[in-house]
C-alpha positions as CSV (number, residue, x, y, z in Angstrom):
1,X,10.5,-29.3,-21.6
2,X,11.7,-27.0,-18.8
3,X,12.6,-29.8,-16.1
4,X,14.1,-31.8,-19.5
5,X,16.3,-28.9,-19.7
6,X,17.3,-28.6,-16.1
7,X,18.0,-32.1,-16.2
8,X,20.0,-31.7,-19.1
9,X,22.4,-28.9,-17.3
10,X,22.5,-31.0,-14.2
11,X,23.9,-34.2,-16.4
12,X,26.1,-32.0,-18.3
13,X,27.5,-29.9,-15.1
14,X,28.2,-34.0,-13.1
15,X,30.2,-35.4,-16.6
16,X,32.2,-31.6,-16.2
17,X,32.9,-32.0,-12.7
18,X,33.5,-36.1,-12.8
19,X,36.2,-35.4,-16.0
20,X,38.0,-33.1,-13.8
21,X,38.1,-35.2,-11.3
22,X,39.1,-38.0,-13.3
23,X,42.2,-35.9,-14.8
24,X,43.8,-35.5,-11.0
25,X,42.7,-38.5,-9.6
26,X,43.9,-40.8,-11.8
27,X,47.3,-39.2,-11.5
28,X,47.4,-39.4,-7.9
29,X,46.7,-43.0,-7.6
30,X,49.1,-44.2,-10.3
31,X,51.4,-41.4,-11.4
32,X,54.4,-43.4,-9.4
33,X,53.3,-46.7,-11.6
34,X,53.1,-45.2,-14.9
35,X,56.7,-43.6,-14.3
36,X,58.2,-46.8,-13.3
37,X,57.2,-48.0,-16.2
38,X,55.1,-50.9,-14.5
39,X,52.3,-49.8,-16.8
40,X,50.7,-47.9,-19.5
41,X,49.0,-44.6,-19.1
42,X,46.0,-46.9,-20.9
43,X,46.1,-49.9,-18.3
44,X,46.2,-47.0,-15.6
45,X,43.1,-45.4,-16.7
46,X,41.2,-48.6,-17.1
47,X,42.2,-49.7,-13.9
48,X,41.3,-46.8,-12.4
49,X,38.0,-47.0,-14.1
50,X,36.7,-50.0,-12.4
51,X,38.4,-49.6,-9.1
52,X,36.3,-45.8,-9.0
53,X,32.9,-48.3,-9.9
54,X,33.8,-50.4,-7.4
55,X,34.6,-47.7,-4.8
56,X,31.2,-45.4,-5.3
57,X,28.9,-48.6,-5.8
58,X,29.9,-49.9,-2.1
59,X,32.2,-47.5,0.6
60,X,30.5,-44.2,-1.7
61,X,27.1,-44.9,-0.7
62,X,27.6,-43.9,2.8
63,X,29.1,-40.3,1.9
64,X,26.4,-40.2,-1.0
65,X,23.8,-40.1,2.0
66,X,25.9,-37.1,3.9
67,X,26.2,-35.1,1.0
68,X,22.5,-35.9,-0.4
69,X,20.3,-35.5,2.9
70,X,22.4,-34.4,6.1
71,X,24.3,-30.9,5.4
72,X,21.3,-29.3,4.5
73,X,17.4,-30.4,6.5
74,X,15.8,-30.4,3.2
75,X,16.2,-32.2,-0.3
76,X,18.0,-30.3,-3.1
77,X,16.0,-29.6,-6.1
78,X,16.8,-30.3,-9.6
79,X,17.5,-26.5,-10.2
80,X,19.4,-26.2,-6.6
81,X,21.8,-29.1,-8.1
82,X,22.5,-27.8,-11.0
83,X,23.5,-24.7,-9.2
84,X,25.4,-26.4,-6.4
85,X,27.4,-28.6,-9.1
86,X,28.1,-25.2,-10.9
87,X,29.8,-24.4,-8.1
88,X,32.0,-26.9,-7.6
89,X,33.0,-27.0,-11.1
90,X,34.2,-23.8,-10.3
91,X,36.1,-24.8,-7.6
92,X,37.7,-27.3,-9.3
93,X,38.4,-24.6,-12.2
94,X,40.7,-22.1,-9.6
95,X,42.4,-25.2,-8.3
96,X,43.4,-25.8,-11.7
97,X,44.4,-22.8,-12.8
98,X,46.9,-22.3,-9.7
99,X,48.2,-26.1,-10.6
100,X,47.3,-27.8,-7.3
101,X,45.7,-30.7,-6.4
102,X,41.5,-29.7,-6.3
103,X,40.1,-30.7,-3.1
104,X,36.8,-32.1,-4.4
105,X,34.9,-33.4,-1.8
106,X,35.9,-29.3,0.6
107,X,34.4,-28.0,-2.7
108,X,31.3,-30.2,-2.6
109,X,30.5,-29.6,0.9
110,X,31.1,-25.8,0.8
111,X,29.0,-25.5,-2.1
112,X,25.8,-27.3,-0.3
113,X,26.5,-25.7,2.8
114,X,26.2,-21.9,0.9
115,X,22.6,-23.4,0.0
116,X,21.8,-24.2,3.3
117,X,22.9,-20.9,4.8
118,X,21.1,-19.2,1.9
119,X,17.4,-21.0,3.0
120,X,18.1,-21.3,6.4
121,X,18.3,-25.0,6.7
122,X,21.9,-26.1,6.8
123,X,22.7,-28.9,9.7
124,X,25.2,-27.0,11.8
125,X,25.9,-30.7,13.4
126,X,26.9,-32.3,10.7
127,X,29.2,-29.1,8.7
128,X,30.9,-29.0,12.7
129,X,31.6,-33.0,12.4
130,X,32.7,-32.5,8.7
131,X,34.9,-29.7,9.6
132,X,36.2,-31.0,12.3
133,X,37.5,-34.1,10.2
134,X,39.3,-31.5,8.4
135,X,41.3,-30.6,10.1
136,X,42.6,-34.0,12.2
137,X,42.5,-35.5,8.7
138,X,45.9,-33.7,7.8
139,X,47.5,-34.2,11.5
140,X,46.6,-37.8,11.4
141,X,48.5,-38.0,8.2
142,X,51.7,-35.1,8.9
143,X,52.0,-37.6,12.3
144,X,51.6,-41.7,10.9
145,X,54.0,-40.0,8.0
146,X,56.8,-38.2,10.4
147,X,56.6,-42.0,12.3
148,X,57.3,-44.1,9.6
149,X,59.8,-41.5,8.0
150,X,61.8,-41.3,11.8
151,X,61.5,-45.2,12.8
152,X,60.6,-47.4,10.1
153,X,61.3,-45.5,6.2
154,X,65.2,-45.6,6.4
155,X,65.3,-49.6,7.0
156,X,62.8,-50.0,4.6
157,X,64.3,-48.5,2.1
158,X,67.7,-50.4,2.5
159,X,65.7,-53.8,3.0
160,X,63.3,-53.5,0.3
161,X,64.2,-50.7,-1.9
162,X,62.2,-51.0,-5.2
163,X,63.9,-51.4,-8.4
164,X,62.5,-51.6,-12.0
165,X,64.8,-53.2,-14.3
166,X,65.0,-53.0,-18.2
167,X,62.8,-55.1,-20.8
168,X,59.2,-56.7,-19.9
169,X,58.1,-57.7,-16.4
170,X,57.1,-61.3,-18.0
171,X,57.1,-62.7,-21.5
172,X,55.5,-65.7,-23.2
173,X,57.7,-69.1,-22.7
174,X,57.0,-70.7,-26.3
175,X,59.6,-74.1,-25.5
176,X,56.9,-76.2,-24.4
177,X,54.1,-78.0,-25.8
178,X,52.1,-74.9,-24.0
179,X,52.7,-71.1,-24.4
180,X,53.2,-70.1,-20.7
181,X,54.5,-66.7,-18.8
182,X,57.7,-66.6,-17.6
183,X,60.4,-64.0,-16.2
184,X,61.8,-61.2,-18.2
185,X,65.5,-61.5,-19.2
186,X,66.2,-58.8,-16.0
187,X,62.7,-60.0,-13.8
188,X,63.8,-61.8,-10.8
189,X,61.2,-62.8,-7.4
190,X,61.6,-59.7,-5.6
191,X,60.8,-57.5,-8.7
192,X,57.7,-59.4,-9.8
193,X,56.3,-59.5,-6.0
194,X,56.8,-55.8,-5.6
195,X,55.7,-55.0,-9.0
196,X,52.6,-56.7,-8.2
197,X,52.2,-54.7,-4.7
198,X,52.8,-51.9,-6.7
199,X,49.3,-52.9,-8.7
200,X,47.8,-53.5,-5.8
201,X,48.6,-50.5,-3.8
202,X,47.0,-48.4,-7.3
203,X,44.3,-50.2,-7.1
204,X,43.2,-49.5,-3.4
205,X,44.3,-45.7,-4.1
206,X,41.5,-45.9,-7.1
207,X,38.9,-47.8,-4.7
208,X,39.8,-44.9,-2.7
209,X,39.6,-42.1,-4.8
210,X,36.1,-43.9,-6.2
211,X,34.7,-43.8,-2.5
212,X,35.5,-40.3,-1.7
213,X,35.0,-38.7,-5.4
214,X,31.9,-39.8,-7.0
215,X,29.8,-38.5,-4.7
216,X,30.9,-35.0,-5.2
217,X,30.3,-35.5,-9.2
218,X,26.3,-36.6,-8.4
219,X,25.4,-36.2,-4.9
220,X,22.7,-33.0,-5.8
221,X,21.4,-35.0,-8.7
222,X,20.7,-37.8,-6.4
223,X,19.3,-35.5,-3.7
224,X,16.9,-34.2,-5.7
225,X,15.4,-37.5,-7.0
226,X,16.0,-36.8,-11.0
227,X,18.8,-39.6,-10.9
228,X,18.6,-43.0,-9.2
229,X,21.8,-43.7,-7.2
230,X,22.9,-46.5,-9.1
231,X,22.7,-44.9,-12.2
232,X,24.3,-41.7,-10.8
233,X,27.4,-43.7,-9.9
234,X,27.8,-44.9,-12.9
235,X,27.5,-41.5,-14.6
236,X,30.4,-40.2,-12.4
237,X,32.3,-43.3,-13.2
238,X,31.8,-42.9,-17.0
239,X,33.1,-39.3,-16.7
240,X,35.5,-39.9,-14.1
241,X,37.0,-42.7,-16.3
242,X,37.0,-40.4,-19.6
243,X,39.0,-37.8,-17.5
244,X,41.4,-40.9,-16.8
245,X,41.9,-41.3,-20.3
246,X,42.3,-38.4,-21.2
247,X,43.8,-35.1,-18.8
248,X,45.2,-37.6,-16.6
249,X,47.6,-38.6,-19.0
250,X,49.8,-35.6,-18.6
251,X,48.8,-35.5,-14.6
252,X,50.2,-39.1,-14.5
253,X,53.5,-38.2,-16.0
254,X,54.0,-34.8,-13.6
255,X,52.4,-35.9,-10.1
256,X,54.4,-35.6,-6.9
257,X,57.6,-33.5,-8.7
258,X,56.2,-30.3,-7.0
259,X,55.9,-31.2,-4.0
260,X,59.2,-33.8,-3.7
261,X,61.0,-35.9,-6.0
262,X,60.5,-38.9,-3.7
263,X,61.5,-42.9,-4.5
264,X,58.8,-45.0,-5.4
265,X,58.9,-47.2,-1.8
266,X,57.9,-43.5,0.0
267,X,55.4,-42.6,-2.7
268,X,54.0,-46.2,-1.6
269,X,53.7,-45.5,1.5
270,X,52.0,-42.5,1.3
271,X,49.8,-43.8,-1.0
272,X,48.7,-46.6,1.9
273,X,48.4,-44.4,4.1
274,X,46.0,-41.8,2.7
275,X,44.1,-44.0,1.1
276,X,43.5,-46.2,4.2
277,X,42.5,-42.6,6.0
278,X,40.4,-41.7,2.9
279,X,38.6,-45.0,2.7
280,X,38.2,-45.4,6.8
281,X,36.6,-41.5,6.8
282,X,34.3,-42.6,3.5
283,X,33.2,-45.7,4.7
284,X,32.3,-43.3,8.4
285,X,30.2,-41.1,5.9
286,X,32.1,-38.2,5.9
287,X,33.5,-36.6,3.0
288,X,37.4,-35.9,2.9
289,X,39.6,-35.1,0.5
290,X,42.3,-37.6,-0.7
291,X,44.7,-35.5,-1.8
292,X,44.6,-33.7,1.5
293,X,45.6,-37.0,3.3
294,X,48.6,-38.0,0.5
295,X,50.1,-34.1,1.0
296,X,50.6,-34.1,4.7
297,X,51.6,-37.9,5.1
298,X,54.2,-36.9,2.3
299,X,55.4,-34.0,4.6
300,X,55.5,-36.2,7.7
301,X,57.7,-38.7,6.1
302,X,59.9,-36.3,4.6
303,X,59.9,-34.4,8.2
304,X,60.3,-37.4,10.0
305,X,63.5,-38.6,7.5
306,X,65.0,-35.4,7.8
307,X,65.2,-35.2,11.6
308,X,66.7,-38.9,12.7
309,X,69.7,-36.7,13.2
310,X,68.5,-35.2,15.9
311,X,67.3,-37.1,19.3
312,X,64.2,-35.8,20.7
313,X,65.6,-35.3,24.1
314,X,68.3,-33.4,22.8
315,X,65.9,-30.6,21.3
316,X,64.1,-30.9,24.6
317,X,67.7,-29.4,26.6
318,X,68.7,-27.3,23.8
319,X,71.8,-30.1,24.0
320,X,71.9,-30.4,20.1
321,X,74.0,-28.8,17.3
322,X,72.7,-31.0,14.6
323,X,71.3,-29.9,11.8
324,X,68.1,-31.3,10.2
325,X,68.9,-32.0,6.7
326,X,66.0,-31.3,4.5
327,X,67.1,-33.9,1.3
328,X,67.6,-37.4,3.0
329,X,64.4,-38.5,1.8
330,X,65.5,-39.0,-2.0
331,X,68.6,-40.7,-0.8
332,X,69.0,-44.5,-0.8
333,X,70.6,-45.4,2.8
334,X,72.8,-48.0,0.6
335,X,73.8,-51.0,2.7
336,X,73.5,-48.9,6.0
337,X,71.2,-47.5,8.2
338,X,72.6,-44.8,10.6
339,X,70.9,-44.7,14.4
340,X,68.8,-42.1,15.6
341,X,71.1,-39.3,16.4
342,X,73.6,-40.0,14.3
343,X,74.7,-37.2,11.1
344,X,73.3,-39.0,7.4
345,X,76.0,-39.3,5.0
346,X,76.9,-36.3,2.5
347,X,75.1,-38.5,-0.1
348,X,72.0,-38.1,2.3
349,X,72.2,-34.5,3.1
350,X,72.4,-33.4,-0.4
351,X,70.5,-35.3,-2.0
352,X,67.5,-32.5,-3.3
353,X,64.3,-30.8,-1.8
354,X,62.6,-33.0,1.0
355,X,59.4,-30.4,0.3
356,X,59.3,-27.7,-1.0
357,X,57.8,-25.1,1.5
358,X,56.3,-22.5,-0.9
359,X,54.5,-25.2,-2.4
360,X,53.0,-26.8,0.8
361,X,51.4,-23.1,1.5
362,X,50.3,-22.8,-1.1
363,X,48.4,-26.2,-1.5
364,X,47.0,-25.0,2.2
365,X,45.9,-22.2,1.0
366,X,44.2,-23.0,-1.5
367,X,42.3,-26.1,0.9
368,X,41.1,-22.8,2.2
369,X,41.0,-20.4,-0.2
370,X,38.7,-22.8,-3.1
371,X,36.6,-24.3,-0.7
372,X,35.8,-20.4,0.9
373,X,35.0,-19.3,-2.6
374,X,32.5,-21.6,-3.3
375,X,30.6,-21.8,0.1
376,X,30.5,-17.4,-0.3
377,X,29.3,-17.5,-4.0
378,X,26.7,-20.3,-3.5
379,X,25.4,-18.1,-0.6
380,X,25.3,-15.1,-2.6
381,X,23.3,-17.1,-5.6
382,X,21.0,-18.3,-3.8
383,X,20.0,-15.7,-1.5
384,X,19.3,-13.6,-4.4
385,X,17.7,-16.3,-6.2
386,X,16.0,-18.3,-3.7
387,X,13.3,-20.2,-5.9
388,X,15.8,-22.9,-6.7
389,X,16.4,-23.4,-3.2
C-alpha cells in the first residue's frame, strides 16, 4: 500500500510538472501561428501533442538515459523521484510567478544533481559537460542570431516578407462534379507555400520541445524502475498535451511581446534556429533548455539588425559616429535594402523596442536564480532525509 502510494505521488507530481510544461511550451512553438491567424489555439495544441510524442518516443530517449542513470552513479528510488520531481515543480512554480519562460530541463538537472551531492554519488563528468553546454548553448544562439540579423535578415525580409491576408487560407471548390480545395478569395502561391512553412517550422519547434521536455516530466520515475519508458513518455505527453489545451491558450496569445514585438519571418527564424540547437544537443544526450536557445538567437538578430549601421572596422578605429538604432528589427525594409554602413530610414529607427533590456536580465537571472534554488533545496532535503536517497 506504501509503494502504491509513492507511486501515486510520483504520477501525480510528472502530470503537474508535464501540464506546466505543456502551458509554455506550446506557446513557444506556435504563439507566432496562432496570432497570424494561420490556426486555431485547438489545431495548435493537437499538433503540438503529437509532435511532443514523436519527439520523446525517438531524439528523447537519448536525454532520458542522461537524466535517468549518468548525473548521479546510482538509480533513483521511487521515493528519491517523487522528491526530485517535487522539486522541479517548484522550479517551474517561481518561473511562473516572475512571468518568464521556465527553464525545465536547468531545473531537472539541478534538482538530481542536489541528490547526488546529498549521497555522495553525483557524476561530476557529466554535471561539468552539462554545464558547460550551458553556457555555449546561449553564445551559439546570441552569435548564428546577430549573423543572420547583420547579413542575411534585412533582404529577407524585403524578398520574402510574410503576409497573412483576410478570409480562409483554402475553401472547398463545389463547381465540379467533385468537391475539391482551392484558394481563398485573398490566398495567392506565395501565401499558401509560406503558410505551409509556417506549419512546418511549428511542427519541428514541437518535435523539439517533445525531445528536450519529456524527459524532465518522467526521467526519476523511469530511473527508478516503477515506470517503463514507453509508458513514461506517454504520461508526459498526455499531460504535456492537457497543458497545451489548456494554460497555453493564453501563453499562445502573449509569447514573444515581452521580449520584442518582432514580424513573423524573425520569429521564424529564431524558431529554426533554436530548435535545430535544441534538437542537435537532445539528440547528443544532453539536456538544454529551448527557451534558452529562442531568447539569445532573438537578441542576436535584433543586435545584429540594429548595428548594419555601423561597419565593424569603423568601431575597431573609433572612426564611427553612427548610432546603433535599437528598433529596426520591427521595421519592414520596404522595397530597399540599405548597405552595411549605411543610416536605416526614420521608419527603421523608430520603429519600437528591438529588446527590452530589463527583461533579458531578468530572464538570465532567473536561468540562474530557479535552477540554484532547486539544486540548494534538493541538497538540503535529502541530506536531512537521506533514506529516500
Amino acid at each position: 500500500m506504501a509503494i502504491g502510494l509513492v507511486l501515486f505521488a510520483g504520477v501525480a507530481a510528472s502530470l503537474f510538472v508535464g501540464f506546466n510544461i505543456g502551458g509554455s511550451s506550446t506557446g513557444i512553438a506556435w504563439g507566432p501561428a496562432v496570432g497570424a491567424r494561420i490556426l486555431s489555439k485547438t489545431a495548435a495544441a493537437a499538433l503540438m501533442t503529437f509532435f511532443v510524442f514523436l519527439g520523446g518516443i525517438t531524439v528523447g530517449r537519448n536525454v532520458m538515459d542522461t537524466l535517468a542513470g549518468d548525473i548521479i552513479t546510482i538509480p533513483i528510488t521511487l521515493e528519491a523521484g517523487v522528491g526530485v520531481l517535487f522539486f522541479i515543480g517548484l522550479g517551474i512554480l517561481i518561473a511562473n510567478v516572475f512571468g518568464v519562460p521556465v527553464p525545465t530541463s536547468m531545473t531537472t538537472v539541478a534538482s538530481i544533481a542536489g541528490l547526488g551531492l546529498a549521497t555522495e554519488t553525483l557524476n561530476y563528468e557529466t554535471i561539468g559537460s552539462i554545464v558547460s553546454w550551458w553556457i555555449v548553448t546561449p553564445i551559439i544562439g546570441l552569435w548564428i542570431g546577430a549573423v543572420i540579423g547583420r547579413y542575411v535578415y534585412p533582404e529577407l525580409d524585403r524578398r520574402y516578407s510574410i503576409r497573412v491576408s483576410d478570409g480562409p487560407l483554402l475553401v472547398l471548390d463545389r463547381s465540379g462534379p467533385v468537391p475539391r480545395p482551392a484558394y481563398g478569395p485573398n490566398t495567392d502561391r506565395r501565401e499558401f507555400a509560406t503558410t505551409a512553412l509556417v506549419l512546418t517550422i511549428g511542427c519541428y519547434m514541437a518535435f523539439s520541445a517533445g525531445a528536450s521536455n519529456v524527459p524532465n516530466a518522467v526521467a526519476p520515475l523511469v530511473s527508478s524502475g516503477a515506470v517503463g519508458e514507453v509508458n513514461a513518455i506517454a504520461l508526459a505527453t498526455v499531460a504535456i498535451g492537457v497543458g497545451g489545451f489548456t494554460i497555453a491558450r493564453r501563453t499562445m496569445e502573449s509569447v514573444g511581446t515581452e521580449l520584442s514585438d518582432i514580424p513573423l519571418l524573425a520569429a521564424l527564424i529564431v524558431m529554426t534556429t533554436a530548435a535545430t540547437i535544441t534538437t542537435a544537443l537532445s539528440y547528443a544526450g544532453i539536456p538544454i533548455s529551448l527557451v534558452m536557445a529562442m531568447v539569445m538567437t532573438i537578441v542576436g538578430l535584433g543586435w545584429g539588425r540594429a548595428t548594419r549601421p555601423v561597419r565593424v572596422s569603423d568601431v575597431v578605429t573609433g572612426r564611427s559616429d553612427a548610432e546603433i538604432s535599437t528598433g529596426a528589427i520591427t521595421a519592414s525594409n520596404g522595397d530597399t535594402t540599405n548597405p552595411i554602413g549605411q543610416p536605416e530610414s526614420e521608419a527603421a529607427l523608430n520603429a519600437g523596442n528591438l529588446f527590452n533590456p530589463r527583461a533579458i536580465l531578468k530572464y538570465v537571472s532567473m536561468w540562474i536564480i530557479g535552477p540554484s534554488v532547486a539544486l540548494l533545496l534538493s541538497y538540503g532535503f535529502f541530506l536531512f532525509v537521506p533514506f529516500v536517497g
